[in-house]
Backbone as XML, in Angstrom:
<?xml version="1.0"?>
<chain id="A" units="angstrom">
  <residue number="1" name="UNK">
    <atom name="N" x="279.245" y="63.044" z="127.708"/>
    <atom name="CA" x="278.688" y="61.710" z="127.706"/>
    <atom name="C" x="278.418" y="61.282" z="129.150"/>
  </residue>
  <residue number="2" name="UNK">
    <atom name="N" x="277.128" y="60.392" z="129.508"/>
    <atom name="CA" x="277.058" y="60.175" z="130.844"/>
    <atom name="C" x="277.664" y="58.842" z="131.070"/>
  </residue>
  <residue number="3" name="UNK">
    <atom name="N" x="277.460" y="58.237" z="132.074"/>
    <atom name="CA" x="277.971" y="56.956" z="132.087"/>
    <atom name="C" x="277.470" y="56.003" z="131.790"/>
  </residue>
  <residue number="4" name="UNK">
    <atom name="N" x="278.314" y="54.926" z="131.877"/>
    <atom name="CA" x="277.182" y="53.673" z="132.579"/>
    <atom name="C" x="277.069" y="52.834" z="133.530"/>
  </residue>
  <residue number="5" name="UNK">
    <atom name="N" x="275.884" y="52.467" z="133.407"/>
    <atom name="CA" x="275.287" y="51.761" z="134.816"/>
    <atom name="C" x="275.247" y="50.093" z="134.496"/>
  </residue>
  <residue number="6" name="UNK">
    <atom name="N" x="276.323" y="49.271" z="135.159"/>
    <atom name="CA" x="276.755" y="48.377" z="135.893"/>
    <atom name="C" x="275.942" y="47.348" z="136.341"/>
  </residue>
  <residue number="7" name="UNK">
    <atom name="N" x="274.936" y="46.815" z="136.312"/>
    <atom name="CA" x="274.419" y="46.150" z="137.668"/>
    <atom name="C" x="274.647" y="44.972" z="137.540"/>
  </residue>
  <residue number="8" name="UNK">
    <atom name="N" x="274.983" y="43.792" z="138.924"/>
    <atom name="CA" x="274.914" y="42.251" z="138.859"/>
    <atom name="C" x="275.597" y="42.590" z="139.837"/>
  </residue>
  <residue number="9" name="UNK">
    <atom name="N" x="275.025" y="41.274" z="140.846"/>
    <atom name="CA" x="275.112" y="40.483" z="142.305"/>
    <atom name="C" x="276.229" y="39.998" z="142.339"/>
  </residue>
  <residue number="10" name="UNK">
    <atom name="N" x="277.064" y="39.310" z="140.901"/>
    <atom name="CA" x="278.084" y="38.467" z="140.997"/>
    <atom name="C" x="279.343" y="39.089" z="141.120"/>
  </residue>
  <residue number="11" name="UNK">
    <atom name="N" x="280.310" y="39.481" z="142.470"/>
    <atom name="CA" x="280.708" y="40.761" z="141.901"/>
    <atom name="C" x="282.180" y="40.844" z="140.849"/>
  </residue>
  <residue number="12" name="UNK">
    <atom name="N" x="282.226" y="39.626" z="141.106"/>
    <atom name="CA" x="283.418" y="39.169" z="139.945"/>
    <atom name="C" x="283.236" y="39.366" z="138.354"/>
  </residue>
  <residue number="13" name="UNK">
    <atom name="N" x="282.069" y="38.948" z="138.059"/>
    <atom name="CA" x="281.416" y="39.601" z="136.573"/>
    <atom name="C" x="281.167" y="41.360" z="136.802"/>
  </residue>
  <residue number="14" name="UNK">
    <atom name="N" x="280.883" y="41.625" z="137.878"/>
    <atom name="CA" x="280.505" y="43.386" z="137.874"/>
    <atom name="C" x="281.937" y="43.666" z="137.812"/>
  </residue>
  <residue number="15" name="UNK">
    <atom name="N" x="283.118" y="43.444" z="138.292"/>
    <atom name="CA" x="284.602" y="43.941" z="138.110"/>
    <atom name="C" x="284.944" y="43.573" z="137.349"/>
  </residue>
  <residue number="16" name="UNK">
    <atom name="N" x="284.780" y="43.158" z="136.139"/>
    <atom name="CA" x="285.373" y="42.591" z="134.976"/>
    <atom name="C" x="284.978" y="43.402" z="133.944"/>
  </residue>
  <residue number="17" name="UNK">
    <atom name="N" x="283.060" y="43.710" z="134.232"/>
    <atom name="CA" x="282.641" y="44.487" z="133.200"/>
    <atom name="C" x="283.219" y="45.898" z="133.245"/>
  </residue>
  <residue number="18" name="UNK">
    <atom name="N" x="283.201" y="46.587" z="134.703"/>
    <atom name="CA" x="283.383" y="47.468" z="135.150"/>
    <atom name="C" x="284.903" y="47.649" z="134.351"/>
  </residue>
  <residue number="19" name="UNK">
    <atom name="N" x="285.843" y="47.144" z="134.606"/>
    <atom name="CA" x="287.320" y="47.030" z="134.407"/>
    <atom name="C" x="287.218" y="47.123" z="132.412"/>
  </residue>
  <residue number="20" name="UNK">
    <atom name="N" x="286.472" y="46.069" z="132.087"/>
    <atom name="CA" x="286.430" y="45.980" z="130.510"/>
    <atom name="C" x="286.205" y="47.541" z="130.537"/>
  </residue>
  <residue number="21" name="UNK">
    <atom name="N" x="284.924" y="48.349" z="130.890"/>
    <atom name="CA" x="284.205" y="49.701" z="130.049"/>
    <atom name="C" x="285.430" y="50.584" z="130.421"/>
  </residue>
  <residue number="22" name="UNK">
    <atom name="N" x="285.588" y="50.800" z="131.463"/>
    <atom name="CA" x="286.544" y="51.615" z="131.794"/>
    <atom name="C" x="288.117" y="51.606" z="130.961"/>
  </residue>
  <residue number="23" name="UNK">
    <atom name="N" x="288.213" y="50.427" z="130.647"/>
    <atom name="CA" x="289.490" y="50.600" z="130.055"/>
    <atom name="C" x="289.353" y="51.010" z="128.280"/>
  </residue>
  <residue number="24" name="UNK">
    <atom name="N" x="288.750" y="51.113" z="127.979"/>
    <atom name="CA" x="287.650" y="51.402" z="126.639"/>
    <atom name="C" x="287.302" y="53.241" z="126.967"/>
  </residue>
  <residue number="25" name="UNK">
    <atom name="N" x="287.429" y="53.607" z="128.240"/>
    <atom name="CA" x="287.099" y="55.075" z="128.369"/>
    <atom name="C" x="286.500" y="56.026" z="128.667"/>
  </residue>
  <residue number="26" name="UNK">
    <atom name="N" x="284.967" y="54.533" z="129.069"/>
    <atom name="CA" x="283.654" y="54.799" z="129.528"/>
    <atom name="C" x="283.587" y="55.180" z="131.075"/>
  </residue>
  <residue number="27" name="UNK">
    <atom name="N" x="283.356" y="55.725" z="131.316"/>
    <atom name="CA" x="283.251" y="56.204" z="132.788"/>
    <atom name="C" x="282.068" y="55.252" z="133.294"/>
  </residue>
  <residue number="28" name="UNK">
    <atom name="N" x="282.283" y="54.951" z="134.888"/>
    <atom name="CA" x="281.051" y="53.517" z="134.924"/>
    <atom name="C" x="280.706" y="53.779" z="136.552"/>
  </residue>
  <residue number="29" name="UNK">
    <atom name="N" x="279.681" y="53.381" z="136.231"/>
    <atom name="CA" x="279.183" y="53.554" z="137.974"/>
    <atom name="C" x="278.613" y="51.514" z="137.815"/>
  </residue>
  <residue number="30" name="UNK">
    <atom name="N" x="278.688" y="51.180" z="138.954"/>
    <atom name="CA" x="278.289" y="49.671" z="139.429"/>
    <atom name="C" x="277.324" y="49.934" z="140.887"/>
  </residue>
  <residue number="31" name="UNK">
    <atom name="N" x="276.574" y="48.594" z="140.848"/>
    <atom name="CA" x="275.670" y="48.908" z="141.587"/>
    <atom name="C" x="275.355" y="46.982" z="141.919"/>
  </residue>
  <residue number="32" name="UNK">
    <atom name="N" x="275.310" y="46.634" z="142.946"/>
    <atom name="CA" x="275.195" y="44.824" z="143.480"/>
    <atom name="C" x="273.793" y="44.093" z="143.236"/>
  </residue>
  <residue number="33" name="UNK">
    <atom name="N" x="272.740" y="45.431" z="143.333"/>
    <atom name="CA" x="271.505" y="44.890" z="143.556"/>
    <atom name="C" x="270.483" y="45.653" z="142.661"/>
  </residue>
  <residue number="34" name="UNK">
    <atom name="N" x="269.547" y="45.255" z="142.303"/>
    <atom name="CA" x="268.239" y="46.230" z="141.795"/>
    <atom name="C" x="268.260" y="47.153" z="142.151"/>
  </residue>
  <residue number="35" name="UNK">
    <atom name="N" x="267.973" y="47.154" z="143.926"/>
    <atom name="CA" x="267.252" y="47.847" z="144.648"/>
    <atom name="C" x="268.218" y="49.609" z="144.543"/>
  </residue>
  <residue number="36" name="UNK">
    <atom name="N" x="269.786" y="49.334" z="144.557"/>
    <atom name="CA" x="270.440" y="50.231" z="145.177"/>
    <atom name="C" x="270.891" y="50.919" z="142.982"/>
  </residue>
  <residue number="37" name="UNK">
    <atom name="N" x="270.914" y="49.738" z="142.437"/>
    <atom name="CA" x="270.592" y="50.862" z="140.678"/>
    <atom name="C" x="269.540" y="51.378" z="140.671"/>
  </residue>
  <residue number="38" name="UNK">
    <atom name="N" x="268.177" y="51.707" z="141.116"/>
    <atom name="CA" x="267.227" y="52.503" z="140.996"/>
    <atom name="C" x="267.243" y="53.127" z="141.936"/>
  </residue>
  <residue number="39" name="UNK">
    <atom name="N" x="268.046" y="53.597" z="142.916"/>
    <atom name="CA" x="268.150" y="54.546" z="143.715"/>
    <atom name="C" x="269.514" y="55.423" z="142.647"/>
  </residue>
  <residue number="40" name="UNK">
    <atom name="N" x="270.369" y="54.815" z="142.322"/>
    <atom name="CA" x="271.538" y="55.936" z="141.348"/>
    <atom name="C" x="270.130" y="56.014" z="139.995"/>
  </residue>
  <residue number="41" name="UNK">
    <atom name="N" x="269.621" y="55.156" z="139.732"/>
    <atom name="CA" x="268.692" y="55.633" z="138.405"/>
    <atom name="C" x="268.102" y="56.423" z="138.492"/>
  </residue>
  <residue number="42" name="UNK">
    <atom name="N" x="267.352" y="56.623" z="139.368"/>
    <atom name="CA" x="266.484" y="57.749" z="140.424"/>
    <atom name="C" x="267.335" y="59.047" z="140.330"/>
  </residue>
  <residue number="43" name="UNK">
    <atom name="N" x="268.378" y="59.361" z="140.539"/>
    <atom name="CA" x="269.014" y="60.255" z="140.913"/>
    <atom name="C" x="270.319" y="60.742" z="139.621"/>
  </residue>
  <residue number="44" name="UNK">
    <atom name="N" x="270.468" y="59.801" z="138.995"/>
    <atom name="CA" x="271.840" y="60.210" z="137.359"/>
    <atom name="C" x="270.919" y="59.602" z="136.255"/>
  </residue>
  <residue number="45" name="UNK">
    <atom name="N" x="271.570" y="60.478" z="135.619"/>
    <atom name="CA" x="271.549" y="60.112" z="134.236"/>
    <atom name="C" x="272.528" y="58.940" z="133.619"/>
  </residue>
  <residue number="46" name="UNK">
    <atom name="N" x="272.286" y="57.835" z="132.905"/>
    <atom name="CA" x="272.779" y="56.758" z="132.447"/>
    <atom name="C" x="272.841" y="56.871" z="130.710"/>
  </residue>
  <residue number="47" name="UNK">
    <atom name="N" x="273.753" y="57.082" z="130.069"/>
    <atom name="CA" x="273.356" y="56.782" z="128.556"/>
    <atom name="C" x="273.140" y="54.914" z="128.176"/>
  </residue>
  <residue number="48" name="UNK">
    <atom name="N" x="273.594" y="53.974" z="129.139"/>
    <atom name="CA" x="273.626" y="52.570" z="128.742"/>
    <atom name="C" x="273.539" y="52.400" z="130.367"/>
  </residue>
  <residue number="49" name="UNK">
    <atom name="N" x="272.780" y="51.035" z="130.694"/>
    <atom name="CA" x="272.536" y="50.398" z="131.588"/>
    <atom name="C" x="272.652" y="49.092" z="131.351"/>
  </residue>
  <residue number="50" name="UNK">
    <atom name="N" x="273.359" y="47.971" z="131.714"/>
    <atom name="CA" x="273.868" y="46.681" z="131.404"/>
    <atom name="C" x="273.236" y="46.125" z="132.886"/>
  </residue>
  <residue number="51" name="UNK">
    <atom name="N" x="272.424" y="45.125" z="132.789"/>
    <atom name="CA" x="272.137" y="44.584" z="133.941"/>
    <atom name="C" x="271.591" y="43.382" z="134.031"/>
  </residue>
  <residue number="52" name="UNK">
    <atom name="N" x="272.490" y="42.202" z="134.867"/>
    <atom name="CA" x="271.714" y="41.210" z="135.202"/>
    <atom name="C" x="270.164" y="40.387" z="135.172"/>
  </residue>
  <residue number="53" name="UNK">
    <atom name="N" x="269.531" y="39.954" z="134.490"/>
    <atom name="CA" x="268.108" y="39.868" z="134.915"/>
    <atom name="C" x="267.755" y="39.117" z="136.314"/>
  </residue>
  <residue number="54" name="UNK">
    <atom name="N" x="268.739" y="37.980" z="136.462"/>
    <atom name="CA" x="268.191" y="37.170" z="137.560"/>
    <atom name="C" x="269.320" y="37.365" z="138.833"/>
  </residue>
  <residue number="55" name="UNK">
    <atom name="N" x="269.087" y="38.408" z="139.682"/>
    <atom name="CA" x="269.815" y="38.801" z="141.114"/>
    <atom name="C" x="268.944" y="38.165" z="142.449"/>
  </residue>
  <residue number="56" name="UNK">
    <atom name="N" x="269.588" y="38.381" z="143.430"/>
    <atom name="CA" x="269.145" y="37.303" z="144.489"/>
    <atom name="C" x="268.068" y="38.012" z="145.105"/>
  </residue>
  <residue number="57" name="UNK">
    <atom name="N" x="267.709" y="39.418" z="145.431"/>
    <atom name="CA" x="266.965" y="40.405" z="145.469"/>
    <atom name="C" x="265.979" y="41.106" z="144.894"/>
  </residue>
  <residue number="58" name="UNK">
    <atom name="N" x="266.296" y="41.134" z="143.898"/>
    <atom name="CA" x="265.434" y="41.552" z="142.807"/>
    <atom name="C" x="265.800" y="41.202" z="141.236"/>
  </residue>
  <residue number="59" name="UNK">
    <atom name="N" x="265.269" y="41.556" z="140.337"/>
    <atom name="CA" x="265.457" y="41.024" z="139.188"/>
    <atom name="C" x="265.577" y="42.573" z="137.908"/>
  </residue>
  <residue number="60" name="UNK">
    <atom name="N" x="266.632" y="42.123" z="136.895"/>
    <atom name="CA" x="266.338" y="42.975" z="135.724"/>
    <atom name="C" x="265.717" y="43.903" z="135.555"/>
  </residue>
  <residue number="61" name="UNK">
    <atom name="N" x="264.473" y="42.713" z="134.906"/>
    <atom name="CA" x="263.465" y="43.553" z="134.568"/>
    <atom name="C" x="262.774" y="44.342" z="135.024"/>
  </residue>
  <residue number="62" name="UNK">
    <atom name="N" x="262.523" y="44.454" z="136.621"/>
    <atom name="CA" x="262.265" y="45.653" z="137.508"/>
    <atom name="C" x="262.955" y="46.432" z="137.077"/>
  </residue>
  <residue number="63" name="UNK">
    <atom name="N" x="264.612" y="46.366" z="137.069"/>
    <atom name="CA" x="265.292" y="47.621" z="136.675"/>
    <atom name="C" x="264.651" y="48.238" z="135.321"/>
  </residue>
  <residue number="64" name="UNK">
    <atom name="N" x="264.857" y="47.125" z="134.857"/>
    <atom name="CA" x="264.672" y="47.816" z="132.760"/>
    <atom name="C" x="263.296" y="48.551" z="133.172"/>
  </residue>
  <residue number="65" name="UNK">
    <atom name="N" x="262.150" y="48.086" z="133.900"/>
    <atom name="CA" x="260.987" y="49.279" z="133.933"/>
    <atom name="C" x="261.088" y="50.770" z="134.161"/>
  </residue>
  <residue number="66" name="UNK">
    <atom name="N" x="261.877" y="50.631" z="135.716"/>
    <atom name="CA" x="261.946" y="51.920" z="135.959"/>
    <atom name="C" x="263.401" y="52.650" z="135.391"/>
  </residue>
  <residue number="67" name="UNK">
    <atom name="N" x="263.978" y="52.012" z="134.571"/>
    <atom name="CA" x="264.581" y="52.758" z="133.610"/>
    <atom name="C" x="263.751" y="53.415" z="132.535"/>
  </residue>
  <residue number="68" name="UNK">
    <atom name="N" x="262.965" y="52.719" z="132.002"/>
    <atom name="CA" x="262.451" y="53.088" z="130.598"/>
    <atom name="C" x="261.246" y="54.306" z="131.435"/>
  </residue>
  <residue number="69" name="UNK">
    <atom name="N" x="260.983" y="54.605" z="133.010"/>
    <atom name="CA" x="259.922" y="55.680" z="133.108"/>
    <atom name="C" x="260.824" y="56.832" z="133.505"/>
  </residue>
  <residue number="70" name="UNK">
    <atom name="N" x="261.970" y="56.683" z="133.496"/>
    <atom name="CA" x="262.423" y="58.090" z="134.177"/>
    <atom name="C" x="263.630" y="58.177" z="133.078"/>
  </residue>
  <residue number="71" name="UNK">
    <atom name="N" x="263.955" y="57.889" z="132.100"/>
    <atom name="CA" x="264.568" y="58.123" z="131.158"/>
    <atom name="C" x="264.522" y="57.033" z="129.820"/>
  </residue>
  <residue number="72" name="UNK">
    <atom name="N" x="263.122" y="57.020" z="129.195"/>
    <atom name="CA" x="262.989" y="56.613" z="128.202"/>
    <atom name="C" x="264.008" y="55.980" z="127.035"/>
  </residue>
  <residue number="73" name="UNK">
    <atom name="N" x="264.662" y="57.160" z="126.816"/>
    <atom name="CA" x="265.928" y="57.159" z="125.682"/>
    <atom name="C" x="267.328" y="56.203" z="125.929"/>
  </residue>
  <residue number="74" name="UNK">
    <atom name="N" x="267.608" y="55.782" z="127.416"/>
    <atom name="CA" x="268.630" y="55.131" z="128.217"/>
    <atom name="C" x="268.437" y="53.704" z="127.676"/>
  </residue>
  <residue number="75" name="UNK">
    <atom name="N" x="269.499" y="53.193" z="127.085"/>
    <atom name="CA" x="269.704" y="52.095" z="126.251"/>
    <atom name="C" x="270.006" y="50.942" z="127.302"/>
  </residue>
  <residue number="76" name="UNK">
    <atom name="N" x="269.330" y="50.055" z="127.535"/>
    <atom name="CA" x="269.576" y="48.486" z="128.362"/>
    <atom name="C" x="269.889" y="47.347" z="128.043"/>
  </residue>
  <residue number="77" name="UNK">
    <atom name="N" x="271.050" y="47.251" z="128.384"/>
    <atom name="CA" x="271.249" y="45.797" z="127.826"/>
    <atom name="C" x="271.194" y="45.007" z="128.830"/>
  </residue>
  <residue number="78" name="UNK">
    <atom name="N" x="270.252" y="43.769" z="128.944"/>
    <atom name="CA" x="270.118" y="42.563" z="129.643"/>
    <atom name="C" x="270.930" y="41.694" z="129.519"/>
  </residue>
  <residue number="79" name="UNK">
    <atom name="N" x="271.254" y="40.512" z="130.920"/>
    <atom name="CA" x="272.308" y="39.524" z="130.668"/>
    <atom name="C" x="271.670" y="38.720" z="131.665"/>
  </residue>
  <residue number="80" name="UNK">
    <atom name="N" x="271.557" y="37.579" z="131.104"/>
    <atom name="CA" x="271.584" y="36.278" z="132.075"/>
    <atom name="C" x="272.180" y="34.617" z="131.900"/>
  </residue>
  <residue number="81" name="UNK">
    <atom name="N" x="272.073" y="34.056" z="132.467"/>
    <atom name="CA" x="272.958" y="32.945" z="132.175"/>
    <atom name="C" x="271.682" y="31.824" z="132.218"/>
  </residue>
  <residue number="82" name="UNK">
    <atom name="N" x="270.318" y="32.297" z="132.407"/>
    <atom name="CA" x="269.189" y="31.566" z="133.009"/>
    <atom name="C" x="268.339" y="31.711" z="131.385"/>
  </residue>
  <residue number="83" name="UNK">
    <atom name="N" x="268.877" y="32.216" z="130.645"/>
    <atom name="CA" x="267.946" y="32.410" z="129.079"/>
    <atom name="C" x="266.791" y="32.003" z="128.961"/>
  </residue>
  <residue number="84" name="UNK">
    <atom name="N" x="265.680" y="32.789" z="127.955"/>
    <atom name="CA" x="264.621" y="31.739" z="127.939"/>
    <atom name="C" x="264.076" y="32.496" z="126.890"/>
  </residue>
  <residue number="85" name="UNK">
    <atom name="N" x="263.546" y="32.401" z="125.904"/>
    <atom name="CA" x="262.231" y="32.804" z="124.918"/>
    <atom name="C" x="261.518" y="33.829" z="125.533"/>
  </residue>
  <residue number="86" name="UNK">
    <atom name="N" x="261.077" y="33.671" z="126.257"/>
    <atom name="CA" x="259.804" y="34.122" z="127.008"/>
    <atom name="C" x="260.390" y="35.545" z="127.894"/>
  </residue>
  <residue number="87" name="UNK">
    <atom name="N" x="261.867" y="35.501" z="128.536"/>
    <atom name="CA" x="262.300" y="36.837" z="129.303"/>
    <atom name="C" x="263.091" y="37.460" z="127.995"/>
  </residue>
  <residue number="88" name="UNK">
    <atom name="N" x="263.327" y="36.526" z="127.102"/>
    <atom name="CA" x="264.156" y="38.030" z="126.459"/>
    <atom name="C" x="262.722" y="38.918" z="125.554"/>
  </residue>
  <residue number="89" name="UNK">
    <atom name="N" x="261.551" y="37.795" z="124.970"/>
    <atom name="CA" x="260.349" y="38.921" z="124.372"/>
    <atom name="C" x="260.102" y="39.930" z="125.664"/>
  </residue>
  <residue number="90" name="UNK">
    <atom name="N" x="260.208" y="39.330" z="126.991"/>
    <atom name="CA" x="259.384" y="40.107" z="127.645"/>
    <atom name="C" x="260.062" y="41.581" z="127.841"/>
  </residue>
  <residue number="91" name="UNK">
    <atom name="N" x="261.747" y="41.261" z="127.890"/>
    <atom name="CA" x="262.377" y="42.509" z="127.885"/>
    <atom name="C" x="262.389" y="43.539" z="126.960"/>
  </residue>
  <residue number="92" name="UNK">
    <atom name="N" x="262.373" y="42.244" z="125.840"/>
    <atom name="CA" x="261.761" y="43.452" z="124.419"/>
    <atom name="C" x="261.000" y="44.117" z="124.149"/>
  </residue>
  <residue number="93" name="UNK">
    <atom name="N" x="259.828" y="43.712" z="124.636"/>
    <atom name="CA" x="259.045" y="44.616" z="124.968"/>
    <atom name="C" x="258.679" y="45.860" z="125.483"/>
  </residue>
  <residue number="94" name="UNK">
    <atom name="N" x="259.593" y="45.762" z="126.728"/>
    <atom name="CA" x="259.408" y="46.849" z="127.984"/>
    <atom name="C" x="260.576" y="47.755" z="127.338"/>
  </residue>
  <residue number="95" name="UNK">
    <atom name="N" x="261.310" y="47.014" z="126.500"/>
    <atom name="CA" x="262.093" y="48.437" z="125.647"/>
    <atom name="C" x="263.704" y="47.998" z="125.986"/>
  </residue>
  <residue number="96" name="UNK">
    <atom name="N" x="263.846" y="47.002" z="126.472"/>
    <atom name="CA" x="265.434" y="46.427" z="126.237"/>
    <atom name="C" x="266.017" y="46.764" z="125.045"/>
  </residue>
  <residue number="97" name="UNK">
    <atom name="N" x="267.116" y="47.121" z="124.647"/>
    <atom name="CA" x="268.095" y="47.344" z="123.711"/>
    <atom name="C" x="268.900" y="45.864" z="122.990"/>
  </residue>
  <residue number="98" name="UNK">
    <atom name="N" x="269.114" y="45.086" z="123.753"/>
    <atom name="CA" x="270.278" y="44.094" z="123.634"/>
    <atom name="C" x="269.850" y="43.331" z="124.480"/>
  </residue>
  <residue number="99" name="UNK">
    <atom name="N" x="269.644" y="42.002" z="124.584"/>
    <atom name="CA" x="269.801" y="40.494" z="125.296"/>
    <atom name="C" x="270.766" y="39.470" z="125.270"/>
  </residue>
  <residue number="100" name="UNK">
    <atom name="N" x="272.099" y="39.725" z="126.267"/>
    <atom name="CA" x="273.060" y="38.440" z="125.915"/>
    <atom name="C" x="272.863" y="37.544" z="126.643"/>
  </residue>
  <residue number="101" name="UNK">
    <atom name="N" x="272.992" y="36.416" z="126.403"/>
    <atom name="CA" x="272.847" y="35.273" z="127.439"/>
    <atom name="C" x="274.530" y="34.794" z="127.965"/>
  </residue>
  <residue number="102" name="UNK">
    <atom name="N" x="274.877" y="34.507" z="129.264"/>
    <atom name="CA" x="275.613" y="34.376" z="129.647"/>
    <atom name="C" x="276.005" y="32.565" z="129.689"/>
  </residue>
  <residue number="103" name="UNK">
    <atom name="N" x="277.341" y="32.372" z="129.869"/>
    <atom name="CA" x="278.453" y="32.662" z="129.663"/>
    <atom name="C" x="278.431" y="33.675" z="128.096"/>
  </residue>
  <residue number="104" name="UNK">
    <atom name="N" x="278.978" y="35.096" z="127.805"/>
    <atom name="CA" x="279.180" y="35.937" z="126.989"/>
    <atom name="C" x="280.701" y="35.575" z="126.414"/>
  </residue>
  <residue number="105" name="UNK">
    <atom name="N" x="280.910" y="36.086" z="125.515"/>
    <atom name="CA" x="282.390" y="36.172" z="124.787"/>
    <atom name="C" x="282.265" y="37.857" z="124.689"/>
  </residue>
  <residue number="106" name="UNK">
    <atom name="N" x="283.266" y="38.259" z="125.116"/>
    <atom name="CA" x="283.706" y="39.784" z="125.183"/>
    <atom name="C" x="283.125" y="40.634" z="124.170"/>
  </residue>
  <residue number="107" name="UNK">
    <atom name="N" x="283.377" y="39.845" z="123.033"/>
    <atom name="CA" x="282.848" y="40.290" z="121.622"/>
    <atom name="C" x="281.184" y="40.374" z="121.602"/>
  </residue>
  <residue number="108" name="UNK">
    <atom name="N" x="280.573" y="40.015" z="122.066"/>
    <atom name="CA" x="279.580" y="40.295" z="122.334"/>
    <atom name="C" x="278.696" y="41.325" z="123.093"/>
  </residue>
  <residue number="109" name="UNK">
    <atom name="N" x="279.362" y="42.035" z="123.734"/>
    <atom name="CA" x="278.799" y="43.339" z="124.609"/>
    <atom name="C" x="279.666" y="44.015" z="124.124"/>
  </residue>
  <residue number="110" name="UNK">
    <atom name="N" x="281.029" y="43.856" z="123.433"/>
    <atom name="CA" x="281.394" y="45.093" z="122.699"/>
    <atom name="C" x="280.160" y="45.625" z="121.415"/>
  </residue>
  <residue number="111" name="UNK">
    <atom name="N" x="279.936" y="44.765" z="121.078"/>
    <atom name="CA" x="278.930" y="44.752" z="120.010"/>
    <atom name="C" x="278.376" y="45.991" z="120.108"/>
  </residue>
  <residue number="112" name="UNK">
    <atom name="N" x="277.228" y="45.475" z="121.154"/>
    <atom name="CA" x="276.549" y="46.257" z="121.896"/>
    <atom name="C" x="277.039" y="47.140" z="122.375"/>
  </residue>
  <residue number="113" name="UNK">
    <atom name="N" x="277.855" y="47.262" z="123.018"/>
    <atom name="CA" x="278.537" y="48.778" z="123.728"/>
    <atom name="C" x="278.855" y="49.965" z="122.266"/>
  </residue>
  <residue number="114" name="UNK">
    <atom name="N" x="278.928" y="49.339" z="121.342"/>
    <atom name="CA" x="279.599" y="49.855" z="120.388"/>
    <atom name="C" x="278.503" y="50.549" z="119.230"/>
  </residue>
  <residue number="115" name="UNK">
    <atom name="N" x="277.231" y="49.591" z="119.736"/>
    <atom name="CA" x="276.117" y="50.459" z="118.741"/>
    <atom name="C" x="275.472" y="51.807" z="119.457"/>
  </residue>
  <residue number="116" name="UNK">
    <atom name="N" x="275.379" y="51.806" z="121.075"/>
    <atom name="CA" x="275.318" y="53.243" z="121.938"/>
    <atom name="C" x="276.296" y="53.990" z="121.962"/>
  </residue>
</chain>
């Protein structure tokens, strides 16, 4: 099984998630920014990618693109606390897996963690 990929700016939510997958069994790589998950995307394989949409640098949905061109099959789940109609169709589109809106209840990305 490969891992997963981590991303968000906040790094108190990235150590929490990080801490949640891992203790569950998942092996996890984290990453602060867009820029520096599509350089590990670029380079590993991800079976799940969980990532922020709105970072101070870059955003999500950049990621979710060049996820879905260099490994199609890699399942994304989006998170933001900024919600809207309009970014979760747009993620759906580009091939998002899952959209939680933040503040999350645990039970909710287990969900998700649990259907990949």
């Amino acid at each position: 099984m490969n891992p997963i990929l981590d991303i968000d700016d906040e790094k108190s939510l990235r150590e929490f998630l990080t801490i949640m997958l891992e203790n569950e069994g998942y092996e996890v790589v984290s990453a602060d920014s867009g820029q520096k998950a599509v350089a590990l995307i670029e380079k590993n394989v991800f079976d799940l990618v969980i990532t922020d949409i709105r970072m101070r640098q870059s955003n999500g949905i950049d990621v979710l693109k060049v996820v879905k061109q260099v490994g199609p099959q890699t399942r994304v789940v989006m998170m933001t606390a900024y919600a809207s109609a309009e970014t979760a169709v747009e993620a759906m589109k580009i091939g998002a897996y899952d959209y939680i809106s933040r503040p999350f209840k645990v039970d909710d990305l287990q969900i998700a963690e649990a259907q990949y």
